[in-house]
Each structure stands twice: as C-alpha cells, then as structure tokens.
N, C-alpha and C positions, 0 to 999 in steps of 0.2 A: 340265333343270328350269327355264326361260326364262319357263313360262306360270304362277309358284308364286309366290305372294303370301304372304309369313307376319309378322303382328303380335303386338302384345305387350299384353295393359295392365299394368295398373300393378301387380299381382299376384307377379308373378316375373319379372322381365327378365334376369336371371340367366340364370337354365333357358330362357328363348325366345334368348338369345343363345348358348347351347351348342350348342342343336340348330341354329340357324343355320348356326355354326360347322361342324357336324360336316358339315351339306349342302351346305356351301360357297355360301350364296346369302345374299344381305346381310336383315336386320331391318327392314322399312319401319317408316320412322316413322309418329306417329301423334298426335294431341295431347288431353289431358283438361283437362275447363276446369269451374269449381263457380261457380257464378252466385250473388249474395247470396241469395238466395231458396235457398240449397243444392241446388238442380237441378244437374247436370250434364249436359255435352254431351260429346260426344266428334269428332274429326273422323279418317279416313283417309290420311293423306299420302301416300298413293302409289295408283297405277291399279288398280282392282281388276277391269274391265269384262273379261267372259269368260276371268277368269283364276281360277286354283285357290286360296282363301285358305284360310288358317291362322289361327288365332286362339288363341294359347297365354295361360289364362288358367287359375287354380287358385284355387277357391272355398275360399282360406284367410281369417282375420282381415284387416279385419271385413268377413266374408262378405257381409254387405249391400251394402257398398260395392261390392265386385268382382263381384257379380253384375248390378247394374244397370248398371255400366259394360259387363260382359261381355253382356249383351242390346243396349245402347247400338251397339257393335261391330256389332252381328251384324243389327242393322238396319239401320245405315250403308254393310256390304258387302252386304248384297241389294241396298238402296237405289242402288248405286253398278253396279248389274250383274254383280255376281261369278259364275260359271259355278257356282261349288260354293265350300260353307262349310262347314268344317271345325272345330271347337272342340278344343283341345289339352286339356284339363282333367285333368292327372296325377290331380289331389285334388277329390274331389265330398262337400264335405263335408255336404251334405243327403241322402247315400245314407244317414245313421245313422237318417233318417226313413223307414222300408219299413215300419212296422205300425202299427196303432192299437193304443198303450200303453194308453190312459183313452176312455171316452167323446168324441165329440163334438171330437174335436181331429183337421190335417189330415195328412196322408202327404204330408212336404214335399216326399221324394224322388221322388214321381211328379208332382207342382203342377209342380215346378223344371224338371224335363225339358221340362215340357209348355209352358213358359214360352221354353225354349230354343228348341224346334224352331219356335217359334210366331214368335218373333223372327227367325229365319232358319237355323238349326243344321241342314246338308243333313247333319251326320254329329259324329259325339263319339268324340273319342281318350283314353281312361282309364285308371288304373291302380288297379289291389288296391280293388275296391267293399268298401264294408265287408261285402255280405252278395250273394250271386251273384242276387236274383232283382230287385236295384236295373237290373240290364242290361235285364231288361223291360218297364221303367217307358219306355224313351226311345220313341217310335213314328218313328226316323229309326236308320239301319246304327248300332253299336256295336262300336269293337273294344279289345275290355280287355285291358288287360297287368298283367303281373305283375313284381315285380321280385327273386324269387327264387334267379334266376340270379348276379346280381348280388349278393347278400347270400351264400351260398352260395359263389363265390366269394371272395370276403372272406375264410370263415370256413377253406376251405382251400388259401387263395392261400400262394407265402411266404413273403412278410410278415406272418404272424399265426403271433405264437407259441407259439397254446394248444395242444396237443396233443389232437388229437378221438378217442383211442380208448376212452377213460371218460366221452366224453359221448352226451346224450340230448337232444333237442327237446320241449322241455315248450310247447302251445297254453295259453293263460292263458284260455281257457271252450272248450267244447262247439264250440260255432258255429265256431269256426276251426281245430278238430283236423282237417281234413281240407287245407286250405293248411298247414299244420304238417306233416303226415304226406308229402305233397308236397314238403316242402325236406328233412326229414329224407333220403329217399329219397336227395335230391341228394346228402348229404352220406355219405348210407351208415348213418346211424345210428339207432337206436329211437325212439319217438316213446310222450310219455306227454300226458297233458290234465287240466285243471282242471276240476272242477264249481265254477260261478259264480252266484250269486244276487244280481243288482243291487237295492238298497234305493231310492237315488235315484242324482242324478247324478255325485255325490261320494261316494257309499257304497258299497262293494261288499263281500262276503262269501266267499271262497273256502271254501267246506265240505268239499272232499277233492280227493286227487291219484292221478287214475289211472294206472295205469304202474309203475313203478320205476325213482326216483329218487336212493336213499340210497346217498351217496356218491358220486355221479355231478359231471360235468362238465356244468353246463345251459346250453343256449341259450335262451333264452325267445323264441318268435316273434310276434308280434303284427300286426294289419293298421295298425295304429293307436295313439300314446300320447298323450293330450291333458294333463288330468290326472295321471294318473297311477294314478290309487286302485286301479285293477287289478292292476298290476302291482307296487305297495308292498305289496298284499295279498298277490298271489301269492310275493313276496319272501320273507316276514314264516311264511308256511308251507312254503315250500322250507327257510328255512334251520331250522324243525324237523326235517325231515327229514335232518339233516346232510348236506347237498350240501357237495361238493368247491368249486365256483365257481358264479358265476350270470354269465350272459351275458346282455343283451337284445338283442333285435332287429328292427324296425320297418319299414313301408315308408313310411308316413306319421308324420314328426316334428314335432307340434304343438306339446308339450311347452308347455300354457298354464299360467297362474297357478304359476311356478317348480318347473315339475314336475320337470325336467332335473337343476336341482339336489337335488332331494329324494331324486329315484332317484341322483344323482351321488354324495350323502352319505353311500347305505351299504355299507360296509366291504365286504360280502358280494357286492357290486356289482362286477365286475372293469372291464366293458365297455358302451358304450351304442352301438349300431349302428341308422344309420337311414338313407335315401335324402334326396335334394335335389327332390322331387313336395312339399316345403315349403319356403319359406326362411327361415333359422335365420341372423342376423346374428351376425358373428365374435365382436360385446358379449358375443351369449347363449349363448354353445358351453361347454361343459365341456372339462374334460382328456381324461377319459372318453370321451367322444363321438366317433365316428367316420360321416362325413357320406360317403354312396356315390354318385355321378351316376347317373341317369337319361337323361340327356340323347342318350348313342349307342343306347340302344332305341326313344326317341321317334323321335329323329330318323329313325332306320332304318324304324318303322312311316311316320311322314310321308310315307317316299318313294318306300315302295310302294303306300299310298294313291293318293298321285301318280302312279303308273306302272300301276297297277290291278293290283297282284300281291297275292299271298294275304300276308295278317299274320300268321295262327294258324300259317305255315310257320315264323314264327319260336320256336317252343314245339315243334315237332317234336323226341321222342324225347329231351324233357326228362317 
C-alpha cells in the first residue's frame, strides 16, 4: 500500500487514526487555518501526485464547518495531482434531505453530493444512509456499509449479559423495518416495527406497534439518534406494552441537545449501543452507553478499494 495517501480533517481524527492503524500506513498531516475574514484554507502535508488519497471526514456538527473544509480538501488533492480521491464519510448527515417535505425548499442530499464530486470526490466511502435511494444521489462509485455485523455481534458476543431468547427487534418507523428485519436475522430473532408520524423536528408520534412485543426482551434498532424524540416516544409505548427490557441500538450516535442523557434517564432503559461513524467525547458518554469501532470495516473497504477488489464481498452470506 506504498502509493495510498490518507488524511484526516478535523471532523474525527480518532476514527482516521484507527483505520490507519489497522492498515498500518501512517496519517499525513495536513493543516486548517481560519482567516479574520472567517474564510478558511486548508493545506495537504504530504505528496498526493498520482497517488491514492483518502480523505476521512464525517459530516457531523457543525456540519457546515466540515463540509467546506471537506470540499477545501478535495480540491487541494485534485489540485495537488492525486491519481484518485476518495472520501471516507462514515456519517452523511444531509442524506436526512432525500425529499421535498414543503414547497419550494432544496434536496440537500443531492446539492451536497453534487458539490462533492464537483470539488473532486472520484469516489464516497459510507455507512447506514439514512434512506437507500441517498446512494443515487452521488453521480461518482458509492460503496455503502453497514455496521450490523458489528452491533449484532455485541449483542451475542460474551461479554453481554442479556440473555436473547425472549427477545425481539423492534424498527422505531416503517422506513427502517427492513435494516431491522436484517439484524434481527443475524441474531436469530423476530422483528416487530413502529408506525411513526413526524409532527416537526422535535415532535414525533408513535401510533402503534406491530409485531409482538409484550413481555418481550427489546432491542430497539435505529439508523440514527439525534435528538432523540423517536426513540423517547417509542420508549414511552413499549413500556405500555409491558416489555421485559428495552435495549437501544444505533449506528450513528449524534445524541444532540442531551439526548444521551434523556434516553440514559429512563429506568426502562437498560442499554444504549451505538458505533464510533460519530465522536462522542469521554465528558459526554453515559454509564449506559456502549460505543462499537467502525474503524476495522473501514479500513478493510479502504484496502480493497486500493487493491481494486470487490467490497460488497464483505456482506457475503450476511
């Protein structure tokens, strides 16, 4: 891996030094600079001229920021001669933009791609899109991952003490019972879903539970917890239905405006399971919480990118 260039911005250096680690190839440095004028520049520290770059950058808070530096980047390595550009982006947080809700407003999730490939993006590394036809949106290769496996195991590694044979896989709406129906598989066990009706961005409504759940050991799976209000909601109607436990489990941990805690608070709450495709400082962790790496499937797709091998072999007869 001699000809593989991979940087970091300032987004997660965490997770870009994992997967480093794991390919055993060092982190080029790189340097971000904000001008009185609040402009930014960015510069490359190391050789990019007909070599493979990497660009691991996850469009978490405050996404504006890390997207213009992540364009910044990606114009710097074209600029600089790069053979191929590559974007790591675990977390696309403008995949939530894939329809027009109201009149007259944009589909950010197709603008943002188009912004990407426009800046230099010969290719996008991603995980768990909020909604499967956000992969359409990029007009350069796409290879999506999921982190399932990874969560999945968790749940019957052992080290976890819950015992899974009174439990179910509850999707917290419609739109994701089929990723849900998907892990449950892994794990072996039924799979029930929420009917969801969003109010605004903070409001949500959970109106019924399909499946059977009463009495049950629940995992809650989600692609996503920002807020939270979905999953307080779907809480707050599971434990009508007298569930045994409620487990959650996420692949993207946003957990903004103290959601973490909110969900951490209730009693009914055993577990809060989520992946590192966001970073969550040690300040803002719960007890609760249990935080899964990403970083050996990334790195693993990386290096077959790199090597031209197929990536979807790593989802084989899952």
């Amino acid at each position: 891996m001699r000809e593989i260039t991979i940087f970091s911005g300032s987004a997660h250096p965490e997770l870009a030094a994992a997967i480093c680690q794991h390919l055993e190839v060092p982190l080029a440095p790189s340097r971000l600079v904000r001008f009185t004028n609040d402009c930014l520049e960015v510069q490359l520290q190391a050789n990019c001229r007909e070599r493979d770059v990497f660009i691991v950058q996850p469009l978490v808070p405050p996404v504006q920021e890390h997207l213009v530096e992540l364009l910044l980047m990606l114009d710097a390595a074209r600029g600089a001669s790069a053979a191929r550009i590559t974007v790591v982006m675990p977390h696309y947080a403008y995949a939530r933009s894939d329809k027009k809700g109201a009149p007259r407003i944009s589909i950010a999730g197709r603008l943002v791609a188009d912004l990407l490939a426009t800046a230099g993006a010969g290719r996008v590394l991603t995980m768990t899109l909020h909604s499967p036809q956000v992969h359409g949106f990029f007009s350069v290769p796409v290879d999506h991952l999921h982190a399932l496996t990874e969560l999945a195991e968790h749940f019957r590694g052992p080290d976890h003490h819950a015992d899974l044979r009174n439990s179910v896989v509850v999707s917290p709406d419609l739109g994701n019972a089929k990723e849900a129906a998907k892990f449950a598989r892994r794990l072996g066990l039924p799979v029930a879903a929420a009917a969801k009706e969003r109010i605004s961005d903070d409001k949500v409504v959970v109106t019924s539970i399909i499946g059977e759940v009463r009495g049950r050991d629940v995992i809650v799976l989600d692609d996503e917890i920002a807020r939270g209000s979905t999953i307080l909601e779907l809480v707050d109607r599971l434990a009508e239905q007298d569930v045994a436990s409620i487990r959650v489990a996420c692949t993207h941990g946003l957990f903004t405006d103290g959601a973490l805690d909110r969900i951490g608070a209730r009693d009914d709450v055993a577990e809060i399971v989520c992946t590192n495709t966001v970073p969550i400082p040690d300040a803002h962790r719960h007890p609760k919480l249990t935080v899964l790496s990403v970083a050996r499937p990334l790195a693993e797709a990386v290096r077959r990118i790199h090597n031209g091998e197929s990536v979807s072999v790593l989802f084989e007869g899952h």
